[in-house]
VOSE-545427 format. One line per 8 residues: their letters; for each residue z, x, y of C-alpha. Coordinates in pm, 1 decimal. Each point is the difference from the previous one (the first is absolute). Last residue first. Example, Ala and Ser with C-alpha at 12.3 -4.5 7.8 and 13.67 -1.06 7.14 Angstrom:
! residues 2
SA> 714.0/1367.0/-106.0 ~ 66.0/-137.0/-344.0 .
! end
This chain:
! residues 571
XXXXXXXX> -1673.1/3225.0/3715.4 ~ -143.1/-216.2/-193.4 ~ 22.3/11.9/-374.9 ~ -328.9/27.2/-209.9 ~ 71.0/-101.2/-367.4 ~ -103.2/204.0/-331.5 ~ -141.1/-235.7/-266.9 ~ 80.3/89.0/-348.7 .
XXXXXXXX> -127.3/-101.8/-316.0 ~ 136.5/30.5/-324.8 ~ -200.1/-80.9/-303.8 ~ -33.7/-230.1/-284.1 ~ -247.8/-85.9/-286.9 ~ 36.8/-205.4/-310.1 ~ -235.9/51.6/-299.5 ~ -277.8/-272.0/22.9 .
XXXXXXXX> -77.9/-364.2/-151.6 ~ 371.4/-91.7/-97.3 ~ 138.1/58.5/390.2 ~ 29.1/199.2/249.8 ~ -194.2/157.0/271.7 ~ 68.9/187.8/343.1 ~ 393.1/-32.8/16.8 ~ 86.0/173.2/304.2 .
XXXXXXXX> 382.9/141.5/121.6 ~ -36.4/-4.9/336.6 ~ 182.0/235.8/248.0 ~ -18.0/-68.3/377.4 ~ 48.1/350.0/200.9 ~ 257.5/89.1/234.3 ~ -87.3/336.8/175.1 ~ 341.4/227.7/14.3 .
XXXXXXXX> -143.7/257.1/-205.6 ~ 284.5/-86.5/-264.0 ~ -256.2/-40.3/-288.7 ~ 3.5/-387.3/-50.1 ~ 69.7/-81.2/332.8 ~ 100.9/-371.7/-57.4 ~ -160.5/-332.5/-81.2 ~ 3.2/-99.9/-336.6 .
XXXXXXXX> -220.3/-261.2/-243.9 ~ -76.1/-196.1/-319.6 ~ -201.8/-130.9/-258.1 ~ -251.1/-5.6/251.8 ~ -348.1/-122.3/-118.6 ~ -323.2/198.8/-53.1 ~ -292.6/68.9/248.6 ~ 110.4/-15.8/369.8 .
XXXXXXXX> -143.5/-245.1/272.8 ~ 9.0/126.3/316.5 ~ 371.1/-12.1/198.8 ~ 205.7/-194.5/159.5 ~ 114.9/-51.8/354.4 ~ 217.1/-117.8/260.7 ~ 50.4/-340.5/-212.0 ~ 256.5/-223.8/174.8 .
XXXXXXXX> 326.7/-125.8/-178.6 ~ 119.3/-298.1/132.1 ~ 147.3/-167.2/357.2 ~ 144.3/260.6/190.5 ~ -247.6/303.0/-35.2 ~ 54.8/118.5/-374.2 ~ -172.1/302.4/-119.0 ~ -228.3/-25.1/-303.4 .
XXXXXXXX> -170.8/316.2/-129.0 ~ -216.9/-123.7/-301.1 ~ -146.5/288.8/-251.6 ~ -307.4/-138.0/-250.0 ~ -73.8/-34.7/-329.8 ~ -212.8/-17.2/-298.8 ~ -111.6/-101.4/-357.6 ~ 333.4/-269.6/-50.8 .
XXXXXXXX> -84.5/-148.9/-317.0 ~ 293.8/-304.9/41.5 ~ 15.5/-206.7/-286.7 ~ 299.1/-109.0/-106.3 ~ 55.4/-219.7/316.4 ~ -347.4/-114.8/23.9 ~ -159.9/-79.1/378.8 ~ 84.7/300.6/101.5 .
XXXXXXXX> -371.9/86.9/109.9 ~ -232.9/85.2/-306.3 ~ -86.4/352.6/137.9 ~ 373.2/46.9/97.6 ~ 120.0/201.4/284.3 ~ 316.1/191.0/62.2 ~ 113.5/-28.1/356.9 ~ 307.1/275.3/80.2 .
XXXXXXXX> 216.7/-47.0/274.0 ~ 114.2/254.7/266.6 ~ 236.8/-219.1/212.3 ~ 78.1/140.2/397.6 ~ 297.5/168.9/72.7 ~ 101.9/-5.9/355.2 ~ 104.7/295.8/252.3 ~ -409.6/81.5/161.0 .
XXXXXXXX> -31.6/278.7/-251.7 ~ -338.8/-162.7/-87.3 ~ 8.3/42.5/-397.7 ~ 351.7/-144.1/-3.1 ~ 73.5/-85.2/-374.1 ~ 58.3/-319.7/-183.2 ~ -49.8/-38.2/-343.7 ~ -73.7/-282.8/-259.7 .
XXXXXXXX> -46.7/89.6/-368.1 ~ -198.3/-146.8/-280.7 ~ 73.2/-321.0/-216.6 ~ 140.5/6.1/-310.9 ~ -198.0/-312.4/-144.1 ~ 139.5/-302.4/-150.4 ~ -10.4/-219.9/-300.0 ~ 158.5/-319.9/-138.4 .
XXXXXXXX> -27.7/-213.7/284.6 ~ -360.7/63.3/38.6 ~ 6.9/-127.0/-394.5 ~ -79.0/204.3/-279.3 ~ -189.1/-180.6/-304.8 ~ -287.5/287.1/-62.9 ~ 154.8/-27.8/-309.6 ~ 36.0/395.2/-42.3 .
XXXXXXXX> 280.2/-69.5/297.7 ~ 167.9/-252.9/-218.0 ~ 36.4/249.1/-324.7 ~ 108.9/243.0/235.3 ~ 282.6/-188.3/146.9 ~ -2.3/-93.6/364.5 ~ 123.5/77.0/336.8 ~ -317.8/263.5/9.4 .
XXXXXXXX> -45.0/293.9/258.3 ~ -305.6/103.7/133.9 ~ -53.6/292.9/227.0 ~ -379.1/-57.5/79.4 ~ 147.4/-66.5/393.4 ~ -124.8/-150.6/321.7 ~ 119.7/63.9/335.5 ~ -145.7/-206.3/279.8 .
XXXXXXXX> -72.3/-362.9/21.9 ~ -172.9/-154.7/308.2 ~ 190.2/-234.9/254.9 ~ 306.0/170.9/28.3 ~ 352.2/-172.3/29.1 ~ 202.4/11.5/289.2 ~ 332.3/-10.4/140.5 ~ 135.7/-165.4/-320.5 .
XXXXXXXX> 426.6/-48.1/81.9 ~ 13.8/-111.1/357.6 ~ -244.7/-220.7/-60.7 ~ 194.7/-222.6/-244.9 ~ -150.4/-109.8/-312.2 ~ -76.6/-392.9/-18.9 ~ -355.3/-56.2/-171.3 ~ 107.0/266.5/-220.1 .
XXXXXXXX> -72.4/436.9/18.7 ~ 364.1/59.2/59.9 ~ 131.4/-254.1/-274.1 ~ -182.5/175.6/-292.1 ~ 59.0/323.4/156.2 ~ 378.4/-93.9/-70.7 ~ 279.5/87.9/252.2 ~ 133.2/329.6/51.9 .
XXXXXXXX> -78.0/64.2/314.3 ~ -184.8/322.8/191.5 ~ -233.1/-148.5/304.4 ~ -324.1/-19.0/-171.1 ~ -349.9/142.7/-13.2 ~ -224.5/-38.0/-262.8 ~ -348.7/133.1/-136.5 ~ -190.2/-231.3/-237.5 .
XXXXXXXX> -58.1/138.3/-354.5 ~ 68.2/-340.2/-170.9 ~ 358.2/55.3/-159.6 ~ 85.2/112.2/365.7 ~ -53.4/338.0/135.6 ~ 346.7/102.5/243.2 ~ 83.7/135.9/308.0 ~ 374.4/-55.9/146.1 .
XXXXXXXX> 69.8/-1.0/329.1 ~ 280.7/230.0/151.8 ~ 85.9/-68.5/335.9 ~ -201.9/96.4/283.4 ~ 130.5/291.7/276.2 ~ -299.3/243.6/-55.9 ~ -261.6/-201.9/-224.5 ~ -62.3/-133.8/-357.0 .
XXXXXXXX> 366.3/33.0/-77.5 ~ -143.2/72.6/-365.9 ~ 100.5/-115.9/-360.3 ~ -261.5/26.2/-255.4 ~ -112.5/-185.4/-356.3 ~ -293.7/46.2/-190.4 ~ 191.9/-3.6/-345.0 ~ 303.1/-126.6/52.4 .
XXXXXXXX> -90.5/-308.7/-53.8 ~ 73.9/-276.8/216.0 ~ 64.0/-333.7/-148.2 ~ 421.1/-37.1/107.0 ~ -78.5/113.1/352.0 ~ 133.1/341.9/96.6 ~ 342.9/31.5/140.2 ~ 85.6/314.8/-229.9 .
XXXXXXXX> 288.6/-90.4/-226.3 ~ 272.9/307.0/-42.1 ~ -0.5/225.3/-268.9 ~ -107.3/38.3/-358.1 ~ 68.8/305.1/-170.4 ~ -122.4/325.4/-63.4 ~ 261.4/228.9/-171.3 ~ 154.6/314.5/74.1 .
XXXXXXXX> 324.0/-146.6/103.8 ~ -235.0/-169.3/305.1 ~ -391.6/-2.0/36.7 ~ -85.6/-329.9/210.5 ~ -274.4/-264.9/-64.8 ~ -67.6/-193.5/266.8 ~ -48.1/-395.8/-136.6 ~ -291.6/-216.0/-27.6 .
XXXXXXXX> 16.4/-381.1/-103.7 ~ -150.7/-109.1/-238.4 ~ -380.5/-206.4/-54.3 ~ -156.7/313.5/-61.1 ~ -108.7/-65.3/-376.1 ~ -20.7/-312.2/25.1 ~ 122.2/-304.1/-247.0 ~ 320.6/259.6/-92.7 .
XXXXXXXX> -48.7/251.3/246.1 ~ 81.4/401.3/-32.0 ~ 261.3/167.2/235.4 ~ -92.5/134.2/315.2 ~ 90.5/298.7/153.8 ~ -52.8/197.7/295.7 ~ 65.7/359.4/60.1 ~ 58.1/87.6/361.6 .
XXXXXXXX> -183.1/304.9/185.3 ~ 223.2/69.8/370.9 ~ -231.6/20.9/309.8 ~ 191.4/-252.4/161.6 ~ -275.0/-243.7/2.3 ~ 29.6/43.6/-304.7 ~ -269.3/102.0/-291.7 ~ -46.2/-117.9/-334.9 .
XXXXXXXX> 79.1/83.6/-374.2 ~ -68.9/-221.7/-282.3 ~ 187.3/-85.2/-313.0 ~ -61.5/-332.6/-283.3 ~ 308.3/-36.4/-117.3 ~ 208.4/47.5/-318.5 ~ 83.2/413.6/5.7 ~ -58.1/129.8/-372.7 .
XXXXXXXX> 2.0/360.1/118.4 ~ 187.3/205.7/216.5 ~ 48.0/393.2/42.3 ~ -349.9/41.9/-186.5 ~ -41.4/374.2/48.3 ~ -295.9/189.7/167.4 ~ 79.4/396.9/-52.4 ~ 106.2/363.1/168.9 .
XXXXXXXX> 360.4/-133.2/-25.3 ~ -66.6/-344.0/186.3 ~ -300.8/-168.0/62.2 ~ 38.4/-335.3/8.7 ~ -102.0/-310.2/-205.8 ~ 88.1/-372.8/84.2 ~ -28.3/-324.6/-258.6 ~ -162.1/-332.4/-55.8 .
XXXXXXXX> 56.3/-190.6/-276.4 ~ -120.8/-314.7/105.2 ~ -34.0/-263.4/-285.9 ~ -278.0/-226.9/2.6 ~ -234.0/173.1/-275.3 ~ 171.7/354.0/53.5 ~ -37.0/44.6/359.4 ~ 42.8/358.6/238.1 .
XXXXXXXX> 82.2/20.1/328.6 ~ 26.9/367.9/95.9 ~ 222.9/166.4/242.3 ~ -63.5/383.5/62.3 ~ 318.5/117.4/191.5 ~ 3.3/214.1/323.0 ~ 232.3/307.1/15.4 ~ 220.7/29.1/288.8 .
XXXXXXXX> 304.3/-139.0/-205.4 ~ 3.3/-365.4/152.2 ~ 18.9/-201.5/-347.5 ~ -324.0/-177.0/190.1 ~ -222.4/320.4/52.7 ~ -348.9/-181.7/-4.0 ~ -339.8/20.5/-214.4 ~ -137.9/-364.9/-90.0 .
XXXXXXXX> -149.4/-112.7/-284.7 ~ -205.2/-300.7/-128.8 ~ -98.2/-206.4/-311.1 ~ 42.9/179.2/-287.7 ~ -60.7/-185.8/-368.8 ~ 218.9/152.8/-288.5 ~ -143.7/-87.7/-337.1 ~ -186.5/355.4/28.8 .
XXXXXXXX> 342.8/142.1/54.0 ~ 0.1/295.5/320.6 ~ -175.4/340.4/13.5 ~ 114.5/195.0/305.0 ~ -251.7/248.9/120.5 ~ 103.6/288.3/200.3 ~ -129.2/219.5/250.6 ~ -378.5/-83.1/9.1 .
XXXXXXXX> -226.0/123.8/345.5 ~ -208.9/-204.6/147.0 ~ -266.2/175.0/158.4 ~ -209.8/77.3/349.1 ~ 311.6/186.3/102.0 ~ 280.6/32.4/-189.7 ~ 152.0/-406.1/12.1 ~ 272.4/22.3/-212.9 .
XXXXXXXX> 40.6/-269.6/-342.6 ~ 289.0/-200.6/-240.4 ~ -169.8/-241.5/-208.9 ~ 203.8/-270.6/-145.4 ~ -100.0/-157.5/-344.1 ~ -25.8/-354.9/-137.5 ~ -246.8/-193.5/178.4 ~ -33.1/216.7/285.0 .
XXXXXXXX> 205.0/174.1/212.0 ~ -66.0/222.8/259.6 ~ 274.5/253.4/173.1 ~ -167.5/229.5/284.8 ~ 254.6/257.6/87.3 ~ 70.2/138.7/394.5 ~ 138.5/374.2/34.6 ~ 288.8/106.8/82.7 .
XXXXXXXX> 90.3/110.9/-379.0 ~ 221.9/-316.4/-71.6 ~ -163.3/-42.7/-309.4 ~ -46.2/-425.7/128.4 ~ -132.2/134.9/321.2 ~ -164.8/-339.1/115.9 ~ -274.8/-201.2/-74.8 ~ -39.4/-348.3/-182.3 .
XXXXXXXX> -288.3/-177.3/-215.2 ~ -85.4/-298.0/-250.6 ~ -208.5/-144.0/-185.5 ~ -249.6/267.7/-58.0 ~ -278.1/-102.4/-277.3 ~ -62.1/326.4/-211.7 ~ -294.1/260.7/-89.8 ~ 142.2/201.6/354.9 .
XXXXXXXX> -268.9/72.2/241.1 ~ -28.5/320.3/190.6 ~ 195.7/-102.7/385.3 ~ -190.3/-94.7/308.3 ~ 69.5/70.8/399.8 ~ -81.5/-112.1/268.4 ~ 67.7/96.8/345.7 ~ -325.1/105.5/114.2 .
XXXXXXXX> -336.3/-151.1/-171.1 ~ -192.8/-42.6/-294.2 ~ 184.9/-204.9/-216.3 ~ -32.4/-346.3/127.5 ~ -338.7/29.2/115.8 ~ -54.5/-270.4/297.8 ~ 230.0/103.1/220.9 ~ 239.4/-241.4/200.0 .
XXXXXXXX> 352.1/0.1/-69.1 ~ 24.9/307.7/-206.3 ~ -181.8/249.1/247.3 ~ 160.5/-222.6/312.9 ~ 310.1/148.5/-127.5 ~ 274.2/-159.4/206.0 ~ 30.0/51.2/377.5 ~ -387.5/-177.0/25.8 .
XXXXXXXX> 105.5/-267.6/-234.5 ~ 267.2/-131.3/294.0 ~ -92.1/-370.6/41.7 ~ 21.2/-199.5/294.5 ~ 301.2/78.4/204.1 ~ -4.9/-195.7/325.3 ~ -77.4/-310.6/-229.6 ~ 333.9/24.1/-204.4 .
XXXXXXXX> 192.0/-21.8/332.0 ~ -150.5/-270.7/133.8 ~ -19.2/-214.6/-334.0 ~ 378.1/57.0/-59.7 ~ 86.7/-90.5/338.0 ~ -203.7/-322.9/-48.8 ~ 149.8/-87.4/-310.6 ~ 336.3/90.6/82.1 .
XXXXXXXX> -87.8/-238.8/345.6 ~ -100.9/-254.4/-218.9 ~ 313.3/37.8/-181.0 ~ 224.5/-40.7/335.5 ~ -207.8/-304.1/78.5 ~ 34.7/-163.2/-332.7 ~ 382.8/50.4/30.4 ~ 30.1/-137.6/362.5 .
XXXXXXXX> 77.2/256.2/247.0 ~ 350.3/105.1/97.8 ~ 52.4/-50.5/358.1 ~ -7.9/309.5/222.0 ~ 277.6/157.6/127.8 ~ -49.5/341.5/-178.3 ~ -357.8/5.9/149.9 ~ -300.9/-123.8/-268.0 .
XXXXXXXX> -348.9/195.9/73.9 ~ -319.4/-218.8/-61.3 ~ -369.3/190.3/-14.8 ~ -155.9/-260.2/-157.8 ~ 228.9/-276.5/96.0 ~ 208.3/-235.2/-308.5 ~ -207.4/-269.8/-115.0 ~ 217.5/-288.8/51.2 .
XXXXXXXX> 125.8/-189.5/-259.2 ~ -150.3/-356.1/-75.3 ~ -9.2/-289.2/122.9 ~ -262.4/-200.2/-214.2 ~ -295.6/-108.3/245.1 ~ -146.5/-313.2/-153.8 ~ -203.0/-126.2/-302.4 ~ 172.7/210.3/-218.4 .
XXXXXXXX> -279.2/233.0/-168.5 ~ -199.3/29.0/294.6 ~ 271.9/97.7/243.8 ~ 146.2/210.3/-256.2 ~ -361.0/221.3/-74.3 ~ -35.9/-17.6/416.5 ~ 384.3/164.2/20.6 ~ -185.2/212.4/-299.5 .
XXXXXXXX> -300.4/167.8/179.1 ~ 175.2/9.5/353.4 ~ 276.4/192.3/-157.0 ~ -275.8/218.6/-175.2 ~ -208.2/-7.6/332.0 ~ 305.0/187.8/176.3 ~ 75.3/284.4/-232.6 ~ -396.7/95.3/-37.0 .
XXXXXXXX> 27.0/130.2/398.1 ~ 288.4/188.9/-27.5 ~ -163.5/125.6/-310.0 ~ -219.1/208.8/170.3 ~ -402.5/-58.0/64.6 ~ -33.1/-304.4/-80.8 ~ -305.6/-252.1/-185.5 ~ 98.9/-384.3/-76.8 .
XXXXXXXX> -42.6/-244.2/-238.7 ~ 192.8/-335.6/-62.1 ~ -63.4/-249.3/-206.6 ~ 104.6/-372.4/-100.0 ~ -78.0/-263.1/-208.5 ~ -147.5/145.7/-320.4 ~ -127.3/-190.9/-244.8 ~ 97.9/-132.4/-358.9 .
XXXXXXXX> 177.8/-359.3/131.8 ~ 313.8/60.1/-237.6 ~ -2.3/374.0/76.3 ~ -44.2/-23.2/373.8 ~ -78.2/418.0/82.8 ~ 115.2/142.5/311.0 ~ -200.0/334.6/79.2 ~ 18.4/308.3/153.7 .
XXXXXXXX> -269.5/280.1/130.0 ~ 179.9/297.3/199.4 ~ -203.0/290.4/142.9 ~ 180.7/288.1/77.2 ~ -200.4/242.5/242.2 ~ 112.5/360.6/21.7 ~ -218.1/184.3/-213.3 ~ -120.4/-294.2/-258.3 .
XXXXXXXX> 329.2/-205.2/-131.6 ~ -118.6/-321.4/-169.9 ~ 302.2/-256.7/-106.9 ~ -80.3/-297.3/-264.1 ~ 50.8/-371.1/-53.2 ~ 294.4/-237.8/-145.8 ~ 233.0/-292.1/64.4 ~ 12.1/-275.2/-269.6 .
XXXXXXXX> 105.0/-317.1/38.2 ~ 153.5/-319.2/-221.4 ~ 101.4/254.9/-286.0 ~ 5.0/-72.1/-298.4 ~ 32.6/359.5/-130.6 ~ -309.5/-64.4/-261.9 ~ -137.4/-192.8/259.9 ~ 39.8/245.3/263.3 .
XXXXXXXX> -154.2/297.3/-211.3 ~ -295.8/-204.7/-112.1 ~ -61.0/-56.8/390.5 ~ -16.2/319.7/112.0 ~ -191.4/98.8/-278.0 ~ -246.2/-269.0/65.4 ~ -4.8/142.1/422.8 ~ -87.8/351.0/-144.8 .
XXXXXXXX> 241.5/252.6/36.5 ~ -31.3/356.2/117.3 ~ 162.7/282.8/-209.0 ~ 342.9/113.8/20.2 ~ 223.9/-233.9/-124.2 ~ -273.5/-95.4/-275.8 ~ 190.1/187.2/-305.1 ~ 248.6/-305.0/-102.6 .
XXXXXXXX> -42.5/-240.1/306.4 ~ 261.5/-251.2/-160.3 ~ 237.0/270.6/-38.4 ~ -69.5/117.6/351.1 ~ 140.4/-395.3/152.4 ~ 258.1/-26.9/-204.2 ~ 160.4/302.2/101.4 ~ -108.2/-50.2/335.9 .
XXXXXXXX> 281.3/-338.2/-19.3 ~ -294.8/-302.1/116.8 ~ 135.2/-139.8/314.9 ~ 118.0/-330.8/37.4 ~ -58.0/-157.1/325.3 ~ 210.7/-305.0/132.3 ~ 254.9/135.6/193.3 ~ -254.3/242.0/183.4 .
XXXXXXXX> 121.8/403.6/-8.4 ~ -193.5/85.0/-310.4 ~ -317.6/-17.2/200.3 ~ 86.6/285.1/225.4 ~ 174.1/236.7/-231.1 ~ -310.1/-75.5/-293.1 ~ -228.1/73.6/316.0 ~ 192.2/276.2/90.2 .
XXXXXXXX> 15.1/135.9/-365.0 ~ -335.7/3.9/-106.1 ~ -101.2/141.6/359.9 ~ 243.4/301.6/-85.0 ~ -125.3/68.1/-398.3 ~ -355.2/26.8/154.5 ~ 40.6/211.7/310.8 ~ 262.2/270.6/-188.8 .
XXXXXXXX> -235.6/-24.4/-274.1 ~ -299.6/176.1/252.9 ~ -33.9/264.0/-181.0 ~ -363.5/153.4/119.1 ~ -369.9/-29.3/-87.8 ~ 59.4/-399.4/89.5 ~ -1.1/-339.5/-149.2 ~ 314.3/-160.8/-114.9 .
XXXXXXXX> -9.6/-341.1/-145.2 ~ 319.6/-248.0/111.2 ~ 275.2/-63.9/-202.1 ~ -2.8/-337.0/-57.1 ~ 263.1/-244.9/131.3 ~ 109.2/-339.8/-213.1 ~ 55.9/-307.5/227.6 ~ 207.1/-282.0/-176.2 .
XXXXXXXX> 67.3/-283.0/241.2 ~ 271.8/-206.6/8.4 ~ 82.7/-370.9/-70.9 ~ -222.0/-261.7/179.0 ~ 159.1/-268.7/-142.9 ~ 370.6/146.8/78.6 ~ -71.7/-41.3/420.9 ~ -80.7/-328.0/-125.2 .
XXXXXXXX> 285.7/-62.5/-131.8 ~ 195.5/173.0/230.7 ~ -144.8/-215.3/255.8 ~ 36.4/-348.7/-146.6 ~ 372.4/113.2/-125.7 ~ 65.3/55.8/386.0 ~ -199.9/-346.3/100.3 ~ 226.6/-147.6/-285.6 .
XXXXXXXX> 369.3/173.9/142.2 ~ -127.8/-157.9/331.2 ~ 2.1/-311.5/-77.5 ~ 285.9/-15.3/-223.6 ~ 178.1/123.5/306.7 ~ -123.6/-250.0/227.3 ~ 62.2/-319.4/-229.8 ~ 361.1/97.3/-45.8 .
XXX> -5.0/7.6/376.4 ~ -140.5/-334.4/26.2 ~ 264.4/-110.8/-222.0 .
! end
């Protein structure tokens, strides 16, 4: 009996403890990306103190940290600028969040200087702080552990055990133990910070005339086109006549222009007239049927059925060899260095909500091939697939419906799923915290009669978005991301209406933990419709072609141009 009385005993003081243990639940901490203040790129600092201290905190049983995903939606276009402590606090309510950590990174010369805070949502102040002034990052590594172990200690009343942060300088043997998993991503993290922070950034082996002078036309390396009484939408080079010599092919609405660079002009070979019904919306110039003469691959749309087709030259003239292909086509670059035409049917509910297939060219024909593992939401419009480094696997690249730059491990699961409360990390690396990209190339999933409504739906619509490209400007073995940043004079807060007025060229390299900006350039009047890199005129200098819309629109006669930037290779 007494023993009966024992165990029931203890089995209520265990149930006492777990319930109370239960009262107090778990903590939801939500981590800011902190402000960046300094003449140079200093991402690499920013995105790796976000992460340790998400790394660190993350590691206590009963702390919840807010996905990043969540976390830069909620900020919208403030992940860059400083915060104000009512902003801070909006943002945690909205994300109900019990605590929010946040504050801003100041790089003069040599000296980082470090100001964090811990923000109490529920009691509106904050709690704890931390600043401190370095003059390497083996010094910043150690008060950001300190920082959060004091943010845990805080927060649970106690000292949480926790991982341990792994040494600055630590080297594993082969008989070492395997570290925990926190640990070994701190030390990515911290790797990743070390050896992005040796670099800095590289504008002075680019252009420095394009990057940094204040007249965009005056200056070396540029280069400016007549202007052409249409609205480009899109562009691709290569010898389509096979003569040896590189073709510019621009489309439009309806036609495709075929042009040589001679000098300060552009000079016209052909023009193809198309079906004013018809409504282009890219093309691409590779050799796909493999016979050493590239194609010219158009998407075309009649209302919402594709009808794309390909032309090549053949007997002294351009000749449709297919037409009425069902899929939306673009070409992009492998890391094997062979071109691969994409293609991706159109959606019922949206228009890129299928999945995206190579499309091969066999028994003279142009057929679907085998399923691509990109995420079921992608489009393949602003799409790449890099190694992103010497001895990396292939990641893939990707805009989402929102403009914001992704990386992924390849997969074929839905986009939907990827960017949800419960996504996997090994499958979205990283996810930008501006937009980039940006396209007037509209295309409606709706009848006319519903479009002149005004009655389309987000759902219902889409834009073709631009290009991404990698290319290694510093010849140091890795391909970095050329992106293009069209920008709007009303923001993007409409999705019909856009008014892009100008733009800028990204180069985004990626240093272990997300895409860091090396450079960009000024300002530039117009937006892309879209863009190369190659040595346009074989003289062995790679130059970045743009194909500029400077006005459009009701109220004046369209205007485009092609602009090329010449880039400065090291040695």
């Amino acid at each position: 009996m007494k023993k009966t009385v024992s165990i029931i005993f203890l089995l209520a003081a265990c149930l006492l403890v777990a319930a109370s243990a239960s009262a107090r639940g778990k903590y939801t901490i939500t981590v800011l990306p902190f402000a960046a203040h300094s003449a140079e790129n200093i991402e690499y600092v920013r995105q790796g103190i976000t992460e340790m201290l998400t790394s660190r905190l993350s590691t206590a049983d009963r702390i919840e940290v807010t996905p990043k995903s969540v976390a830069m939606e909620a900020l919208g276009g403030s992940g860059t600028k400083d915060l104000t402590p009512t902003e801070v606090h909006n943002i945690g309510r909205q994300l109900k969040s019990d605590y929010v950590v946040w504050g801003s990174i100041t790089k003069i010369g040599t000296s980082i200087s470090i100001d964090g805070k811990l923000t109490d949502i529920a009691g509106g102040k904050s709690d704890i702080s931390v600043f401190s002034q370095s003059q390497t990052l083996d010094e910043v590594i150690p008060k950001i552990n300190d920082f959060s172990q004091r943010i845990l200690v805080h927060v649970l009343g106690d000292s949480p055990e926790v991982a341990p942060a792994p040494p600055v300088a630590a080297q594993q043997t082969a008989a070492a133990p395997k570290p925990p998993a926190a640990a070994s991503r701190e030390a990515q993290i911290i790797a990743g910070m070390k050896k992005s922070g040796g670099k800095g950034t590289f504008t002075s082996m680019i252009n420095p005339e394009f990057i940094n002078a204040s007249d965009p036309v005056n200056r070396r390396g540029f280069w400016m086109s007549q202007e052409f009484r249409t609205e480009f939408v899109g562009m691709a080079i290569g010898d389509v006549n096979n003569d040896g010599r590189n073709e510019i092919v621009i489309v439009d609405r309806h036609n495709i222009y075929i042009y040589r660079k001679e000098k300060e002009t552009l000079l016209l070979l052909k023009k193809i007239e198309g079906k004013s019904y018809d409504q282009y919306i890219s093309v691409d110039v590779a050799d796909i049927n493999k016979d050493d003469i590239p194609e010219i691959i158009v998407t075309s749309l009649r209302e919402k059925l594709l009808n794309s087709f390909v032309i090549q030259y053949k007997d002294g003239e351009y000749k449709t060899i297919a037409s009425d292909i069902r899929f939306f086509l673009r070409v992009i670059d492998t890391p094997s260095g062979m071109p691969m035409l994409l293609g991706q049917s159109y959606g019922f509910d949206k228009v890129f909500e299928t999945q995206i297939y190579e499309i091969v060219f066999r028994n003279g024909k142009y057929i679907e091939g085998d399923k691509q593992p990109f995420p079921l939401g992608l489009s393949i419009y602003g799409l790449a697939i890099e190694d992103l480094g010497p001895g990396m696997k292939e990641k893939i690249i990707a805009f989402d419906e929102l403009d914001y730059l992704l990386v992924l491990t390849p997969t074929q699961k839905t986009l939907g799923r990827i960017l949800s409360f419960g996504f996997a990390p090994e499958e979205l690396l990283w996810r930008s915290d501006e937009v980039y990209g940006g396209s007037n190339n509209f295309i409606a999933n709706i009848d006319k009669e519903k479009l002149k409504s005004y009655e389309a739906t987000e759902q219902e619509s889409a834009f073709a978005n631009t290009r991404l490209l990698t290319f290694d400007t510093n010849r140091d073995g890795k391909k970095e991301l050329i992106v293009i940043k069209n920008l709007s004079s009303v923001g993007r807060i409409f999705k019909k209406l856009k008014l892009f007025t100008s733009s800028e060229i990204h180069n985004l390299e990626w240093d272990g933990i997300g895409m860091a900006e090396n450079w960009r350039t000024k300002k530039i009047n117009g937006y892309v419709a879209d863009y190369a890199i190659m040595d346009l005129d074989n003289d062995s200098k790679p130059k970045i072609i743009l194909a500029l819309v400077k006005s459009v629109g009701a109220a004046v006669s369209d205007r485009s141009v092609l602009v090329i930037y010449e880039l400065e290779m090291p040695e």
